[in-house]
C-alpha positions in Angstrom: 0.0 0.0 0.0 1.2 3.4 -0.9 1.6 6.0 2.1 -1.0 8.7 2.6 0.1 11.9 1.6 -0.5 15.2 2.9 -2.0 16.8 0.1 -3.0 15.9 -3.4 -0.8 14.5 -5.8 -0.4 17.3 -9.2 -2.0 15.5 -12.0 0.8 14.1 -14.2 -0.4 15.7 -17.5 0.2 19.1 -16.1 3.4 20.8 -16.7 4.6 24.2 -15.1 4.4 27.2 -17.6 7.8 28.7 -16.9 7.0 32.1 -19.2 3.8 32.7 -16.9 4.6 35.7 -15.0 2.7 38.2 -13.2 1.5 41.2 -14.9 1.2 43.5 -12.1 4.2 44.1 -8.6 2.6 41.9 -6.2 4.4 43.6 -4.0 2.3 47.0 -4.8 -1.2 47.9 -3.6 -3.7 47.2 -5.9 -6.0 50.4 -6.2 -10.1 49.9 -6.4 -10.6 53.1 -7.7 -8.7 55.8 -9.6 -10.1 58.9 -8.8 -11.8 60.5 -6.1 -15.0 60.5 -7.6 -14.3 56.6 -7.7 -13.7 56.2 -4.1 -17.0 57.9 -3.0 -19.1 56.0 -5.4 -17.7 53.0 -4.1 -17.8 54.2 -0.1 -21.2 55.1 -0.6 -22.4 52.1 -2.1 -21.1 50.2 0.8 -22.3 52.9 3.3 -26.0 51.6 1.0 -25.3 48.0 1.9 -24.3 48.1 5.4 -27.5 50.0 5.7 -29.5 47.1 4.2 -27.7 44.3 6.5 -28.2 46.4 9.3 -31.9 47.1 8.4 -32.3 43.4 8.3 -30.9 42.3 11.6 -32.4 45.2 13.4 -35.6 43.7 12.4 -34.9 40.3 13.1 -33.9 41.0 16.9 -37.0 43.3 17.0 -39.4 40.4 16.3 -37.6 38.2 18.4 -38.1 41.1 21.3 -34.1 41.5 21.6 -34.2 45.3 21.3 -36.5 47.7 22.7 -39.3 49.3 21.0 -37.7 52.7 21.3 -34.3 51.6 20.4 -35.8 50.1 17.3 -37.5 52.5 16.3 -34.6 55.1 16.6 -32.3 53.0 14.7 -34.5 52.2 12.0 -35.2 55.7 11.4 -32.0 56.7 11.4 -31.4 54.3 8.8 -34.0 55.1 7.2 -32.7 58.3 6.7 -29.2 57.3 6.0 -30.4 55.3 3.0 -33.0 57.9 1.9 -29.7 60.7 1.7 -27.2 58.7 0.4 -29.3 57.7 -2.9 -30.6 61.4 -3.4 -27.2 61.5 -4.7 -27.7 61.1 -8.6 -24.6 59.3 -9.4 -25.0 57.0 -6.5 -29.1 55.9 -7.5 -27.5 55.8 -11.3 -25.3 53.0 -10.1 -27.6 51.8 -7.2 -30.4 51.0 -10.1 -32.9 49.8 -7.8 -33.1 47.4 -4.6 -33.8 44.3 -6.7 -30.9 44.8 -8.4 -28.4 46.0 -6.0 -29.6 42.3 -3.7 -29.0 40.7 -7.1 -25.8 42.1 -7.7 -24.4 41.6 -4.3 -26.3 37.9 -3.5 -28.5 39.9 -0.5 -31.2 37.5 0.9 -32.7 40.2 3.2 -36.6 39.9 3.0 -37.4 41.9 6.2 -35.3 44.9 5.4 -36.8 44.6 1.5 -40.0 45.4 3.4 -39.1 48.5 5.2 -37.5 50.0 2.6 -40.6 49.5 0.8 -42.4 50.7 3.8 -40.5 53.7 4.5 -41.0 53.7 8.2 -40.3 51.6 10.9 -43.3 48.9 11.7 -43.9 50.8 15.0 -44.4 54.1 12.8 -47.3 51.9 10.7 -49.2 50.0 13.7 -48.8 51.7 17.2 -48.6 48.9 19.9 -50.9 49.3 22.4 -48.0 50.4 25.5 -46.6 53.4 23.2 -49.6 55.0 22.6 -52.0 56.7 24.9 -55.8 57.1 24.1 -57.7 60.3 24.7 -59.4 58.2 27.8 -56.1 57.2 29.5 -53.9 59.8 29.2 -53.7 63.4 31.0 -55.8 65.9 29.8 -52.9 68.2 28.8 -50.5 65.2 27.3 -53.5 63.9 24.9 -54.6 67.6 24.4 -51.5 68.3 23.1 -50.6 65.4 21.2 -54.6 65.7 19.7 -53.5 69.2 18.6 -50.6 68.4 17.1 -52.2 65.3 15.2 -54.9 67.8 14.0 -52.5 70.4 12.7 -50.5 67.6 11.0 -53.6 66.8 8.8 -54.7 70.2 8.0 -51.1 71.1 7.1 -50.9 67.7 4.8 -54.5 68.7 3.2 -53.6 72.1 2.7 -50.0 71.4 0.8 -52.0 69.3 -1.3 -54.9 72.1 -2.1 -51.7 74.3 -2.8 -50.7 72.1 -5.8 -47.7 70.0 -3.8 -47.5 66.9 -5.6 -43.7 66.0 -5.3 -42.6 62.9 -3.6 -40.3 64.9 -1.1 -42.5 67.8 -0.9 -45.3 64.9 0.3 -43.7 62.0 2.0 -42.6 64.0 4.8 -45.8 65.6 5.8 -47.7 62.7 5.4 -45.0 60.5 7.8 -45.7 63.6 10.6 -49.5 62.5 10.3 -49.1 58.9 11.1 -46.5 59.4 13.7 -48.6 62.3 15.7 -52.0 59.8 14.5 -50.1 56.8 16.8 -49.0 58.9 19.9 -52.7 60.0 20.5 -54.6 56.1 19.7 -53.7 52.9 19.4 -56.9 52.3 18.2 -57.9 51.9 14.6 -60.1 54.2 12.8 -62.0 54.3 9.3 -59.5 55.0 6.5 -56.3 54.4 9.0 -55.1 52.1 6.3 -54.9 54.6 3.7 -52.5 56.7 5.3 -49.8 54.2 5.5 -50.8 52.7 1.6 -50.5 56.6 0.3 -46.9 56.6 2.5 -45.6 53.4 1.0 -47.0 54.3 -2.4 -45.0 57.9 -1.9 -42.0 56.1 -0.7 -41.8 54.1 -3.9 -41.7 57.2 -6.4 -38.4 59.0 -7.0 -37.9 62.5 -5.0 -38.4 64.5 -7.3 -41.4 62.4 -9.3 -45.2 64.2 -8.9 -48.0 62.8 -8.9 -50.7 63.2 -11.5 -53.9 65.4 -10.7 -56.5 62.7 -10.3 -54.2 61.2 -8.1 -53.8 64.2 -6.0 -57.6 64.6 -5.8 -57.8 60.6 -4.7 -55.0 61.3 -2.0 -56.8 64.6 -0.7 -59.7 62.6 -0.7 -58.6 59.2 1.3 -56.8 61.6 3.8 -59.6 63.9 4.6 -61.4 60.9 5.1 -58.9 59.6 7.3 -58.4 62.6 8.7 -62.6 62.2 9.7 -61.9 58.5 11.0 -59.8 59.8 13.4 -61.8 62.8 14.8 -64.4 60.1 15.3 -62.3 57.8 17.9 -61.8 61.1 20.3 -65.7 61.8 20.5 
């Protein structure tokens, strides 16, 4: 019997190339980029996947109740953010494409984060849990009078941008986003026409910044928030 040997044999047919040689110092540092304008593409790009991975564990260990609901929901908004500013940059979305393609490009299984970023907001910012958010017959008189009046002006300001012929995504998103936040800090309870507030803020989230939208979209938006807007005068009476 032969003795074992510590690595494979090299298969007899193949013979060393002696004129092979290295095109490049292998003793030099091998550059990624070769300009500055390079180096930021590609530093931002990371920055954008980082985010993703990030976006995806934080909601992982939120389900699993392994980070507070505060915590989350200050991270993910950050992120949020993060993500949002870094692809307002044109040359960075140019080579960003689109989510779908960036998890393509990179092999990204990340289903929960696919879903925020779709959402736009962190899941505490689209259902309010019952312990975050005080109803107008629990809480103080001057807390929920407050946070009443500031869900009230919220609406009217959102309503009123529209009537004034704001139809851009970043002239709408955040305005609508104020509503559902200051909407979840009064109730916990939902309301006729609650849903349409988040669908309008996921279908704003999806359109580029600087997209509009159309008129008879604009009228069905005023419409569904101002109905909204109703629904939720109706759970303080």
């Amino acid at each position: 019997m032969m003795p074992r040997q510590a690595y494979a044999p090299t298969p007899h047919s193949y013979v060393p190339n002696s004129t092979l040689h290295a095109t490049i110092n292998l003793d030099e540092e091998v550059k990624l980029a070769d300009t500055r304008a390079e180096r930021d593409l590609q530093e931002s790009l990371a920055e954008i996947f980082s985010i993703i991975v990030t976006i995806d564990e934080l909601e992982k260990a939120f389900l699993k109740d392994a980070v507070p609901e505060a915590d989350y929901t200050e991270i993910c908004e950050r992120s949020l953010k993060q993500y949002k500013s870094i692809l307002a940059d044109e040359t960075v979305a140019n080579a960003f494409v689109g989510l779908e393609e960036f998890k393509a490009e990179w092999g990204l299984e990340v289903p929960r984060a696919t879903e925020r970023l779709r959402v736009g907001m962190p899941s505490t910012a689209v259902t309010a849990s019952s312990g975050s958010a005080p109803t107008p017959a629990t809480a103080g008189k001057n807390t929920s009078g407050t946070l009443i009046l500031d869900a009230t002006e919220n609406f009217i300001t959102f309503l009123d941008a529209l009537r004034l012929g704001l139809l851009a995504k970043d002239q709408l998103h955040p305005l609508l986003t104020d509503v559902i936040q200051s909407v979840n800090k009064v109730t916990d309870r939902d309301f006729d026409n609650r849903g349409k507030i988040v669908q309008w803020l996921i279908t704003l989230n999806q359109m580029k910044a600087t997209e509009e939208l159309s008129e008879d979209h604009a009228r069905e938006l005023e419409l569904d928030i101002n109905s909204a807007y109703q629904g939720f005068k109706s759970t303080l009476s």
